[in-house]
C-alpha positions as CSV (number, residue, x, y, z in Angstrom):
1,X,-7.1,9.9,79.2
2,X,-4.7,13.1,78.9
3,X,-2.7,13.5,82.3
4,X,-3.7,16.8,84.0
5,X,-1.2,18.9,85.9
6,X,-1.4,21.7,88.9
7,X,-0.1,25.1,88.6
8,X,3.8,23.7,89.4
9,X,3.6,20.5,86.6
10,X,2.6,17.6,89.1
11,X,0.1,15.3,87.9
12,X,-3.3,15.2,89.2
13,X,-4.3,12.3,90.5
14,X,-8.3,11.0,90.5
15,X,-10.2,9.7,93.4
16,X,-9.6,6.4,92.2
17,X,-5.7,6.3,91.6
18,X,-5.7,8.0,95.3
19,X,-7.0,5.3,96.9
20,X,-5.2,2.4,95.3
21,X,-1.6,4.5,96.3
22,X,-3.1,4.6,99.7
23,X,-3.8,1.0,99.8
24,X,0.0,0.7,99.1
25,X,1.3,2.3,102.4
26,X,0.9,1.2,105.9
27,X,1.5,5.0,107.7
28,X,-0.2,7.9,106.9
29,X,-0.9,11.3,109.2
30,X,-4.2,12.5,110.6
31,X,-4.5,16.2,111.6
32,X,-7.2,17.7,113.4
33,X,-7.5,20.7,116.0
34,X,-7.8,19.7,120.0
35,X,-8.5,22.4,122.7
36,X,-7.6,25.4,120.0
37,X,-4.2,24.4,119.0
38,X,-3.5,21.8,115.6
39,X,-2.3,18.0,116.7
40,X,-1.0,15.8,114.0
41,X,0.3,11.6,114.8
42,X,1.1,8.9,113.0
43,X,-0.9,6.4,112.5
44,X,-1.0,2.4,111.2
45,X,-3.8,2.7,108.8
46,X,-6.6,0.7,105.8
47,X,-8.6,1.8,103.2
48,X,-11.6,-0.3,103.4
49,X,-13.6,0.9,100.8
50,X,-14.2,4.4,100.4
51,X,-12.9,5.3,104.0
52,X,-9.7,5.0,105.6
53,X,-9.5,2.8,109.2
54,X,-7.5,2.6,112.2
55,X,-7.3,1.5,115.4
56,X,-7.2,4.0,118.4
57,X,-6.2,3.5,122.1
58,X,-8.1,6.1,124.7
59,X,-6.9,9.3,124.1
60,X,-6.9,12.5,121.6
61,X,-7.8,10.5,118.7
62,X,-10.7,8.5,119.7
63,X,-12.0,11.6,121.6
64,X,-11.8,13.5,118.2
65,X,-13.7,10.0,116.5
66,X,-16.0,10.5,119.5
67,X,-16.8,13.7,118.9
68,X,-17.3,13.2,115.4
69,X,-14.8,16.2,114.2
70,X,-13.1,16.9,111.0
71,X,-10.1,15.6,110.2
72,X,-7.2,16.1,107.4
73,X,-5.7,12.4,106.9
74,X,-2.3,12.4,104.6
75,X,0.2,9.8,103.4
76,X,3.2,9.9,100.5
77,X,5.7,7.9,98.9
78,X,9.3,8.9,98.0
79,X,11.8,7.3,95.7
80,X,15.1,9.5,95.9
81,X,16.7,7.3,93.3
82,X,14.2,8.4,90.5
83,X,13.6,11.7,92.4
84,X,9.4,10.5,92.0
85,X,6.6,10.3,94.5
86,X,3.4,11.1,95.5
87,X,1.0,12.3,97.9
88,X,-3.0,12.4,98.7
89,X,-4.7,14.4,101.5
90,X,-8.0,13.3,102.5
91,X,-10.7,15.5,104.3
92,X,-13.6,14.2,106.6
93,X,-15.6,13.2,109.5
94,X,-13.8,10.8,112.0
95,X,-16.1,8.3,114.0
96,X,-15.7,5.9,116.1
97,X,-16.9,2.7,115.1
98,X,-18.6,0.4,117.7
99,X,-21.5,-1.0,115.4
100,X,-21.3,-5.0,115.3
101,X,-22.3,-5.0,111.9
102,X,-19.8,-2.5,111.1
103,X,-16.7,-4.1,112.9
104,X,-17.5,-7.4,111.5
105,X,-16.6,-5.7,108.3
106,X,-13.3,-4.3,108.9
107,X,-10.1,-6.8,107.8
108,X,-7.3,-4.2,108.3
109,X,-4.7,-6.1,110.3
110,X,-2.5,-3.0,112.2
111,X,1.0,-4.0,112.6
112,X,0.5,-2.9,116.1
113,X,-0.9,-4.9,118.9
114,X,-4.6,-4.6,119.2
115,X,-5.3,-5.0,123.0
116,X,-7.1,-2.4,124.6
117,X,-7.6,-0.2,120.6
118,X,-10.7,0.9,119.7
119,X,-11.8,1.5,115.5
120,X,-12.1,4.9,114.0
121,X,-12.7,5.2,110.4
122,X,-12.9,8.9,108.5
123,X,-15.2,8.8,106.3
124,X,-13.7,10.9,103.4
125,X,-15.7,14.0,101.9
126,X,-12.7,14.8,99.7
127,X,-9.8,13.4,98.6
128,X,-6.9,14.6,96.3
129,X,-3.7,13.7,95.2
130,X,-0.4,14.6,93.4
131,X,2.5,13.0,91.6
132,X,5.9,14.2,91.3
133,X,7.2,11.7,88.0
134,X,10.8,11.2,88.0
């Protein structure tokens, strides 16, 4: 398969290779807009399947899950020796995930403690990614 390129020569990446680079870094960023104004955190995160998980204490982020609002989810990788990296931005519904069937499904192991933290998944509508080859 020919490599395809955006508009400033970084390769576009499929659905597919976007998930396996995901599965390769523990911390990614989740976006989303709270009373009117943009919030953006951290956050320890899986991809378990076709969605990305994490765990959530009381708070902005599980009220967003609660709520079931959209979300922008990103993480990258950069190698400043090889001047090479990448980056994929996921779009979606957050929800919070309280199911039994559905919990007894989730293996992502946050390197946080898990007293007290609640699961959110995003279940992704789109996802897209770049790479920058050194």
């Amino acid at each position: 398969m020919e490599d395809v390129t955006d508009h400033s020569r970084m390769e576009v990446l499929s659905s597919a290779e976007c998930f396996e680079l995901l599965s390769t870094v523990p911390i990614g960023r989740l976006a989303y807009v709270a009373d009117g104004a943009p919030q953006i955190f951290p956050i320890a995160f899986g991809v378990h399947g076709s969605r990305i998980v994490f765990r959530s204490a009381t708070g902005s982020k599980l009220d967003a899950a609660e709520m079931q609002r959209q979300v922008a989810f990103e993480a990258d990788a950069w190698d400043p020796a090889t001047r090479s990296g990448w980056s994929v931005v996921v779009q979606g519904m957050a929800r919070h995930v309280t199911d039994a069937d559905d919990l007894s499904r989730l293996d992502f192991k946050p390197w946080l403690s898990n007293e007290g933290m609640e699961w959110v998944e995003i279940l992704v509508e789109d996802i897209s990614g770049r790479r920058l080859p050194g």
